[in-house]
Each structure stands twice: as structure tokens, then as C-alpha cells.
N, C-alpha and C positions, 0 to 999 in steps of 0.2 A: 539654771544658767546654761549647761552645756545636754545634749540629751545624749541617750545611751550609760547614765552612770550606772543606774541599776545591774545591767550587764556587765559590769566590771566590778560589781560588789562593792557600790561605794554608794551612801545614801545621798536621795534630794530634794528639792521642796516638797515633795507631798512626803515622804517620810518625818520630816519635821514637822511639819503640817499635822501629821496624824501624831504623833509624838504629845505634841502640845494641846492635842484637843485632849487625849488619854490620861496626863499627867495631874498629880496633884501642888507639886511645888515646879512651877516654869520655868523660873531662875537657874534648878538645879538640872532639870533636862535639857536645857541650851547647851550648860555648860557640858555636860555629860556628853551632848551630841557633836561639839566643837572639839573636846579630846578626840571621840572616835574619829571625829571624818575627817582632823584638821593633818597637815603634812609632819609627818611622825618622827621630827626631829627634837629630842631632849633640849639640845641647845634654844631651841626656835620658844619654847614654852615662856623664857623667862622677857624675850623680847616683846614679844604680843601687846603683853599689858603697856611696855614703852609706847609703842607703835600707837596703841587707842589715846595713850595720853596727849600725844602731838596731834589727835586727830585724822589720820589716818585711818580709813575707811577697809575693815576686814575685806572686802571684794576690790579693794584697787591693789591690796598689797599679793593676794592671792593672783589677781589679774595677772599684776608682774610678775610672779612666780612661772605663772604657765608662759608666759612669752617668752621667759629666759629659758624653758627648758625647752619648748617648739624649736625655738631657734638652735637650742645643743644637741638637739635630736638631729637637727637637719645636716648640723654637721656633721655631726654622726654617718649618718649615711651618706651623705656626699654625693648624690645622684651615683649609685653604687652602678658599672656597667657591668656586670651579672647578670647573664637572662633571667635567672629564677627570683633576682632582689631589684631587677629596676622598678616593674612592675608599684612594691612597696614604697622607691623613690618617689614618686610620681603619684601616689595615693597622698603620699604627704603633703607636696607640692600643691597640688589642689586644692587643696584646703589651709593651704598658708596664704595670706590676703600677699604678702610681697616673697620671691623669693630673690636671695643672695644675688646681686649683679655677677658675681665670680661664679656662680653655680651656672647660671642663665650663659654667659659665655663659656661653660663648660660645653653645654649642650649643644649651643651654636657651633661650635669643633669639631663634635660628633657626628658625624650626618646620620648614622644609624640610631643612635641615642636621639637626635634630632625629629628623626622621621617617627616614632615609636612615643614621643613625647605627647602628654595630655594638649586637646585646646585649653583651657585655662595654664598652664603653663607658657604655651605657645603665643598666646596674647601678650604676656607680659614682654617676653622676646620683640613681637610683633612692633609694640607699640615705641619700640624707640630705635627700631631699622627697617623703614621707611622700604627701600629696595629690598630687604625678604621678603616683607610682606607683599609688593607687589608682585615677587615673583609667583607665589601663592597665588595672588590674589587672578592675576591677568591670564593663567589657563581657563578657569572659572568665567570669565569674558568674551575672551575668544568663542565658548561654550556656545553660552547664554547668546551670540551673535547668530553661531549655524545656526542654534536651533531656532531662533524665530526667522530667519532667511529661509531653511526650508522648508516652515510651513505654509509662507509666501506662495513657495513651488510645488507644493500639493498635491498628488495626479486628481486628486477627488474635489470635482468643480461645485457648487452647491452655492443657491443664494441663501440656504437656513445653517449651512455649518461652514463658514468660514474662517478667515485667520481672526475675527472680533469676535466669533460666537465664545468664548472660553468667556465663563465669568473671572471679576478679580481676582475671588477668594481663590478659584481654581486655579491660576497663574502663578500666583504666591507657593503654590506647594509645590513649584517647579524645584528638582535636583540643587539649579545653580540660584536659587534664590534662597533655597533654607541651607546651604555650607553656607554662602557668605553670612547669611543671619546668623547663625551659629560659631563662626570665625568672631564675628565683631561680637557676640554675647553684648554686654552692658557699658563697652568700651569706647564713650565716648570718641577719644583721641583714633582708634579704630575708624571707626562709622566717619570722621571728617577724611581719613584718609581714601578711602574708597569715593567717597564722593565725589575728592577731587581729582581721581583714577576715571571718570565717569564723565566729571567736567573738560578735563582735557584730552579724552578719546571724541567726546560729540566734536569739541571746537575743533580738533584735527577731522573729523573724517565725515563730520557734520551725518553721523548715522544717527536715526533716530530712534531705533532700539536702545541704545546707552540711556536716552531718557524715559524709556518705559521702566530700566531694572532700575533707575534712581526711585521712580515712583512705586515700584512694586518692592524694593527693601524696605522702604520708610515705613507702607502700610502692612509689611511682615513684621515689624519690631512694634507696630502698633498694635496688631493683633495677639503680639504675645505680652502686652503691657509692660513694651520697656521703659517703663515712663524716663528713667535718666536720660534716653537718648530724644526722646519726642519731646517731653517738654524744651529743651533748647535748639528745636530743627524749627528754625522760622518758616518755615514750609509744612508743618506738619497740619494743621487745621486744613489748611488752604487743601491739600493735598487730600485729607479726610472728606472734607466734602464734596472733591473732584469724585474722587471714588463710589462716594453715592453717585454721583449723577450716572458715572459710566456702568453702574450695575442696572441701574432703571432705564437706561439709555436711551436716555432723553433729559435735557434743564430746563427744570419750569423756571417760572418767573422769582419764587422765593431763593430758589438756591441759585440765580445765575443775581442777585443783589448781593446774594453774600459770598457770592465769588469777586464780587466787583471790589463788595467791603473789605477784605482782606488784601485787594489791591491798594485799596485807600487809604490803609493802614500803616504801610511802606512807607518809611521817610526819605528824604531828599539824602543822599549821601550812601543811599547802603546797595549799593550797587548790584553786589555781589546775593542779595536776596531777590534782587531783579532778575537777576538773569537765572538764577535756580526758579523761580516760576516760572520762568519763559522756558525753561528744558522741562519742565513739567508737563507744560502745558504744550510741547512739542510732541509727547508721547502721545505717538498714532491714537491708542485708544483715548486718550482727551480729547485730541482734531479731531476723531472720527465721532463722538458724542457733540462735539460743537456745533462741525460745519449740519452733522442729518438735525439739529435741533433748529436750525437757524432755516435751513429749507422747509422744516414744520412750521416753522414761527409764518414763514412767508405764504405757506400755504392756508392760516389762518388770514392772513393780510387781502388775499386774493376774493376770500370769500366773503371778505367784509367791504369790498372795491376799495381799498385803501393802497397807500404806499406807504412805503416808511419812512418814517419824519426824521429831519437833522435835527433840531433842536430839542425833542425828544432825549437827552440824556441819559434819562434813566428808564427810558423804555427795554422788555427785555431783547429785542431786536438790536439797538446799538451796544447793548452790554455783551452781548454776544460778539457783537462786531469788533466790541473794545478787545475783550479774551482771545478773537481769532487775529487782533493786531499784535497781540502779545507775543502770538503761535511762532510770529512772523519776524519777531523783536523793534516791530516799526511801533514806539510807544514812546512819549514824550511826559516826562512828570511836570507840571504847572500845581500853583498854589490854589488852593491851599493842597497837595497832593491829591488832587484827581486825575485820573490817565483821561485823556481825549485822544480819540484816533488825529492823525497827521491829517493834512490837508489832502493826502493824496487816499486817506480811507473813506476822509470823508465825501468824495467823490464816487464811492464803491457803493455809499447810501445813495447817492443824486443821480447817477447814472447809469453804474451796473447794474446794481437790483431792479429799477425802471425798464431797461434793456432786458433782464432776464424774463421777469413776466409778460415783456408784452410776446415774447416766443411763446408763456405759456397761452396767453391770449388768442394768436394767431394759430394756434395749434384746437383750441375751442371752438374756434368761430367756423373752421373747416372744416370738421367734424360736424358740427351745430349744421352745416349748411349743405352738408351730405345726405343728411337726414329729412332737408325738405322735402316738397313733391317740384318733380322735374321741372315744371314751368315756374319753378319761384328761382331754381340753383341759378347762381352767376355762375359765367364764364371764369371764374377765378380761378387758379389750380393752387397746389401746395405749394405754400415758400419756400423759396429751394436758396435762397441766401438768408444771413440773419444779418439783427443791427451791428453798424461799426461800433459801438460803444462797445456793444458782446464781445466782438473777435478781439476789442483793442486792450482791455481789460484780463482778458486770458491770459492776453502775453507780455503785459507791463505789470501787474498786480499780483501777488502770490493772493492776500485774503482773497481776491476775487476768481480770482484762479481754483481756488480750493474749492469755494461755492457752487462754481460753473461746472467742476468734476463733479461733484455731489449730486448736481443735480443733473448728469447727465445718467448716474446709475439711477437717483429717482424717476425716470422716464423710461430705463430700461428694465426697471422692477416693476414699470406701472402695463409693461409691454407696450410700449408706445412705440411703433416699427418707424413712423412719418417722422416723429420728433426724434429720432436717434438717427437716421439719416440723413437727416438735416445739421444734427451737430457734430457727428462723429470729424466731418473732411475739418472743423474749428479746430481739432482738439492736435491738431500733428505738430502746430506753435503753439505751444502754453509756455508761463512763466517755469522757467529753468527746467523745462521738458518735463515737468508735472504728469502730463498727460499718463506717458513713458514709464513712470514709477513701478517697481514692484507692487505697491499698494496697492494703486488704484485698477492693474493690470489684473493685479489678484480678485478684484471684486468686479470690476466689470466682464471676467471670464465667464467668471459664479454667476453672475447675474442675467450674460445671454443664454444660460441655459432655458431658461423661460421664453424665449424667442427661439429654441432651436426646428423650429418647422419652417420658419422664415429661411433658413442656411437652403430649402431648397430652390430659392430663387438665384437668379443673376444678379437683378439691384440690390437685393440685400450682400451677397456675399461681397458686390462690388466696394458696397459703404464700409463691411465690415474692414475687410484685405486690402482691397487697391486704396482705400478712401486712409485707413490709420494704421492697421497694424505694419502692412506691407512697403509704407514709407519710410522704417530707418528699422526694419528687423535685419538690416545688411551691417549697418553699421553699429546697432546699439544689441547685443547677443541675449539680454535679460527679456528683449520686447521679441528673441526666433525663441525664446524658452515658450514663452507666454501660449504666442501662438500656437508652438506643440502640443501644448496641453491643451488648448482650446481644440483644433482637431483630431484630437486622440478620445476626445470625449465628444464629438458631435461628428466624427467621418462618413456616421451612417447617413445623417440628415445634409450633406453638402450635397450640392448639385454635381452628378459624376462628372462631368467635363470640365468645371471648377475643382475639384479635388483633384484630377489628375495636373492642371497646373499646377496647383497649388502643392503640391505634392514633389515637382520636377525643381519649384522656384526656392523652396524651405529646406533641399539635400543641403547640411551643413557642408563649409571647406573643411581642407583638412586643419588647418587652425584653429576650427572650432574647440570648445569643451567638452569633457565628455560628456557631462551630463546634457550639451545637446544632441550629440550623438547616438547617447542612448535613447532619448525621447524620438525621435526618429528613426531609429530603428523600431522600436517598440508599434509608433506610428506603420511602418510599411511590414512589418511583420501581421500587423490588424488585419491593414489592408489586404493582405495574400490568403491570408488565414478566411476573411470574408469572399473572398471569389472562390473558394474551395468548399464552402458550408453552402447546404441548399438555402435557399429564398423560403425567407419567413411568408406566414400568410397574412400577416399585417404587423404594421409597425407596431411598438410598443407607446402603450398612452403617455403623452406627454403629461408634466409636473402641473397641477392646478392647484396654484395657491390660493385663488377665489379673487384674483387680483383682477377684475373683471370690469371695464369701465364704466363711471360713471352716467350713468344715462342725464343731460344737459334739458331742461325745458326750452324748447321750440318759442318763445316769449319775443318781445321787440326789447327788452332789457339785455344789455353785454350778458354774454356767460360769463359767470362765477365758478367754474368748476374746478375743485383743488388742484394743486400743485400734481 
């Protein structure tokens, strides 16, 4: 029943065990081993036999024996403030499943007693004052916020290590993700209160990190097999599955139906499970496995001269559409509980995406036709506008909006200099300055790395600076960071006479922060440091990722060439 007797000189089942295999009369060694090991009270001897007559079971009456004396014990000590005897306090504690309300507000008294208190003691605390715990809890928040804001800010620009390259698993082992796992341990009532510590920081400040740590606690207590707390998180499957897709990053067809199905499983009334999938599924690393899955999907769509169907519902392109409406909270339940995009997503199928490809299209066919022999080329030049349904959608739609980003780094990963200057001047109006975002800012930095021999031209730096960055780095201070970091990492590759603008236009006020401050220092300190060091004899080789265009057939058929 209990382990360690042995070390306390008291016998247990395997000594009776071996007792009775040895014996020749059994009756008499029970009884023999019941005197020895039983509680060595003369008086208690004659009761016993009472206690079997009523039926009373030897191990419930023994049971309560030891609870009565746990409990005289505890009093006993009384959470003793002694340095040399709390320690003992607090061992006890531990391993009492409830301790004294009177003792537990002892504790809370004490702030030194308090502070020095076991977690398992401190849960029990926790779980019935609300405001402790959050004061606990909301350093640990605060935390968990720098740290993923300044990985955003990074000086180290890279399209293979950026703020998504971290797998799940790896994220989970963050500082401020295993305290809170280990605060909340098996504590139900715990685990709801953080949640909704998490729920009403996103609704207030609408950050989308709050929904990353909602999603990376869940799959922390799921990895260490909380099962008390998973199995009653209506979110926990739906969640597990998310998490495959973002480790393989990419949703096939099988797992984006059973993302769907756990949609479909949601009943009319439970509100409150809606919107904790829609903060799930706000967690950048879900958008970001969505939207590059949904650019894959289209990029299969392209090569099969197809478009994507509305009435296709359960195709994995609308189901994707359906989860990135979710992202968005533009989601309608109808009977029998299936979600259908709104009217206005389902337009995003009929227009936008039609609109998107045909940029890829006109972006093939120019290409395609560059490659003729001189007497075949038209007079055509590159489109230098896109469709209105493109620009209008950017900036009335977020799904669509989020797509059109996506798919403006897919063109700057594929190095496509024509079709990035052609959409960069689109992106300075996106829905609710999307464009703008730390995220997207953060990955498209990373990304013109692969374009940085282009920085020695005029129309490129024109597209990059004058055309998006350069339009509201005055007013909006996260898109003069951005920038800094972009020429702090490419100032060799800019065109001198363009750097020294750019250079005279990016001096922060003094209003700034410091951490723009310091990025521009850092910037003109390069710069001096570089006119002082002699002239390399060749640049240093640019990054080859083998991203190397598609070579198109010269055919009288449209190209098909991928996304």
C-alpha cells in the first residue's frame, strides 16, 4: 500500500507474500504477522475482532487511522517558521492531497514563508485567489511577449532561420512555457484560469503571441500526459493535429478534413469553444502553415490550368479557406453545423484567387516571350499595374490580404525581381496595414536576402524604399526598425548614392527609441568603419539556394509554370 515500509522496519506485501509461501499452517502466520505489523495498542486488540464483525474492512479502518494521524502531525508542526524546520513543513505539505485552509492563510501572511513555499503547496493557495495567481502568473507574460517580439527584431536576417524555423517541440521547452506548465501541474481550475488570463490579454491588445502560448501550454501538458487536463480542453485534438501539420509545414488533404471535422463537431451554442479555435488558429505559426499551404495548393491548381471551385466544399483549397476565415473570426455556423465562408470569402474564391494567378500568368507569358527569337517578341513590355480586384481585396479583406502577403514572399523566395516590383507599391494599403506587420516585415527582410545584388540598382532600391518601406517608416517606428535592419545587413550591396540618402532620410528624431537609435548607430558606425578598411577584391558569393527558374516550353499552349 504505502512504499518505503521496509526502511522504517515495518513489513509489506512481499514479506507476507514470502511468509505464506514458507509456512505450513497460514491461518496462524496471518495471524502472527497482524500482531507484529498491526498498531501496538493493548486496548485496539480487543476491538478488531468488533470492527471484522460489522464488516469493516482491515485497510479502511487502518486507512483512517493514518489520516487521523497525517492530519495530527500537520498540526503538529503547523507550517513551523524556523529556517532549519520549515523546509520539514513543506515536505509534509506535499504530500498531503489538501492542506488546512487556516495553515494555507498562514502562508499567505507570510510573504517570506510564502515565497520559500513548495509548488504543490502553492497551487492549492493559487486555486482559490484568483488575483495571486495572476500576479504570478502575468510576469511570466509579460516575459513570453519580449521574447517572441524580439525575435521579430533579430539583427540576423535569413530566409532558412527565421522567427518559424524553431520546431514545436523546441518552443515548448521555452523558460516561460515550462514555469507555467509546472505552476498549473494537474490543476485543472489552474489551466482554466490562465486561459482566460490569455483570453482577455489577446481581446484587449489583440497580440497574437497570447495565442501562440495558449497553443504551445496545451501541447506542453500534452506531452507530458496530463491527461486530467487534455482530456476536458475541447481544443485539445483539434490543437494536436494543428501541431502536426506546423511541424511538417505543410496540410495535406487528410489532415486539413480533419481539421475541418473538428469544426463540424462544434455545436450551436458553445461559443466560447469557437472563439478558443479561432485564437488557435490566430497563432502566427498556424496562419503561417495555412496561408504557404494554400499558395501550394494554388500552385498545383496552376499546373493543372484549373481554378478553384465554389461549390467544391470539401475541396482541400476551400477548407483551407474555411480555417483561414476562422483566423479572421468571419465564420457563420448553419445546420446541420457546417462553417461556410461568408459571402464576402466567398468572393476571395471568385475573384481574388482568379486575380492572383492571372499576375502569375502575366508574369510567365513575359518571360515565355523574352525567350523567343527577336522577330517573334511583341512590342509588349512588363505590367507595371495589376488587377483591381488584386489591389481591392488587399485592402477590404484580411483572408485575402494574408494570401496576397504570402504570396508576395513566394515570389521574393522564387527571386522574382519583375513580379516584386510590381507588387511591392500594392502592399503600402493592405487590410489594417498587414503589409506593416512585424511578421510579415520580419520575413520579407529574410527573404530579400536572396535578391541582394539587385540593391545595386536604382529601380530596384526605388521598389524596395521609395515604393513600401519609405512610405510610413516616419510615422509607423517598427517598419524605421525593420528597415535598419535591412541595411545594416545588405549596406555593402546598395547603390552608393542610394545609401547615402537613405542613410541622411532613416537619422531617427530625437523622439525616437532607443532601440532605433542604436540600430543606426550601429548602421553609420559600419558605414565609417567601411571607408576606412581597404577594398576587397571581390564581393563575397551570394546565398544559392538552387531556387533557379523554371525553364517554361516555348509551346503555343498558356504556360503552366508553378506559383
Amino acid at each position: 500500500m504505502f512504499a518505503g515500509l521496509p526502511e522504517l522496519g515495518i513489513s509489506n506485501g512481499e514479506d507476507l507474500k514470502e511468509t505464506l509461501t514458507n509456512c505450513t499452517e497460514p491461518l496462524k502466520a496471518i495471524d502472527q504477522f497482524q500482531t507484529e505489523n498491526g498498531i501496538l495498542l493493548p486496548t485496539l486488540q480487543s476491538a478488531l475482532p468488533f470492527l471484522d464483525l460489522h464488516g469493516t474492512p482491515r485497510l479502511e479502518f487502518h486507512q483512517s487511522v493514518f489520516d487521523e494521524l497525517r492530519d495530527k502531525l500537520m498540526e503538529r508542526v503547523a507550517f513551523i517558521t524556523g529556517a532549519l524546520l520549515t523546509p520539514v513543513s513543506f515536505l509534509i505539505a506535499v504530500y498531503s492531497p489538501s492542506v488546512p485552509e487556516k495553515k494555507l492563510k498562514q502562508v499567505m501572511a507570510d510573504k517570506e514563508l510564502y515565497k520559500v513555499c513548495a509548488v504543490e503547496v502553492k497551487r492549492q493557495i493559487w486555486q482559490d485567489n484568483q488575483a495571486l495567481f495572476g500576479d504570478e502568473v502575468s510576469p511570466l507574460l509579460k516575459q513570453y511577449i519580449v521574447e517572441k517580439e524580439a525575435a521579430l527584431f533579430s539583427s540576423d536576417l535569413s530566409v532558412l532561420h527565421n522567427f518559424f524555423s524553431p520546431s514545436p517541440k523546441t518552443r515548448r521547452q521555452g523558460e516561460v512555457v515550462l514555469k507555467l506548465t509546472q505552476m498549473i501541474g494537474k490543476n485543472v481550475k489552474l489551466y482554466d484560469m490562465v486561459l482566460q488570463f490569455l483570453r482577455t490579454l489577446f481581446l484587449r491588445t489583440r497580440n497574437v503571441h497570447y495565442c501562440t502560448l495558449r497553443a504551445e501550454l496545451l501541447m506542453s501538458l500534452h506531452d507530458l500526459d496530463i491527461s486530467e487536463i487534455c482530456s476536458v480542453d475541447p481544443c485539445h485534438k483539434f490543437t494536436w493535429c494543428l501541431d502536426a501539420c506546423i511541424r511538417e509545414k505543410f496540410v495535406d488533404a487528410k489532415r486539413a478534413r480533419e481539421l475541418q471535422g473538428f469544426l463540424d463537431g462544434v455545436k450551436k451554442g458553445q461559443e466560447q469553444v469557437l472563439g478558443d479555435l479561432s485564437m488557435i488558429l490566430c497563432d502566427p505559426f498556424a496562419s503561417n502553415t495555412l496561408v504557404l499551404s494554400t499558395v501550394r495548393n494554388l500552385q498545383e491548381l496552376v499546373g493543372q490550368d484549373a481554378l478553384p471551385r465554389v461549390r467544391d466544399s470539401g475541396s482541400k483549397q476551400n477548407i483551407l479557406l474555411h480555417l483561414g476565415a476562422f483566423i479572421c473570426g468571419q465564420f457563420v455556423l448553419v445546420h446541420p453545423c457546417y462553417f461556410f465562408l461568408l459571402l464576402q470569402d466567398l468572393e476571395v474564391v471568385t475573384r481574388f484567387l482568379p486575380a492572383m494567378m492571372s499576375v502569375v500568368v502575366d508574369d510567365y507569358t513575359y518571360n515565355v516571350e523574352q525567350k523567343l527569337p527577336s522577330e517573334e517578341k511583341s512590342s509588349l513590355s512588363y505590367p507595371s499595374t495589376l488587377p483591381d480586384a488584386f489591389t481591392k481585396y488587399l485592402q477590404e479583406n484580411r483572408v485575402a490580404c494574408e494570401m496576397g502577403l504570402y504570396f508576395v514572399l513566394h515570389i521574393t523566395k522564387q527571386r522574382n525581381k519583375n513580379a516584386l516590383q510590381r507588387l511591392l507599391p500594392a502592399l503600402v494599403e493592405t487590410h489594417n496595414d498587414a503589409a506593416f506587420s512585424d511578421i510579415f516585415l520580419h520575413l520579407l527582410t529574410g527573404h530579400l536576402t536572396l535578391l541582394s545584388d539587385e540593391f545595386g540598382t536604382e529601380e530596384f532600391c526605388s521598389a524596395v524604399f521609395d515604393s513600401f518601406l519609405l512610405t510610413s517608416f516616419s510615422s509607423k517606428e517598427n517598419v524605421h526598425r525593420h528597415t535598419l535592419r535591412l541595411l545594416l545587413h545588405l549596406h555593402q550591396k546598395v547603390l552608393p548614392s542610394r545609401l547615402e540618402t537613405l542613410v541622411k532620410t532613416l537619422e531617427p528624431p530625437k523622439q525616437s527609441s532607443d532601440p532605433v537609435k542604436e540600430l543606426y548607430t550601429q548602421l553609420t558606425e559600419k558605414l565609417e568603419a567601411q571607408k576606412k578598411s581597404p577594398p576587397q577584391a571581390a564581393d563575397a558569393p551570394s546565398l544559392d539556394l538552387g531556387l533557379h527558374p523554371v525553364t517554361v516550353p516555348t509551346t503555343a499552349a498558356t504556360p503552366t509554370t508553378p506559383l
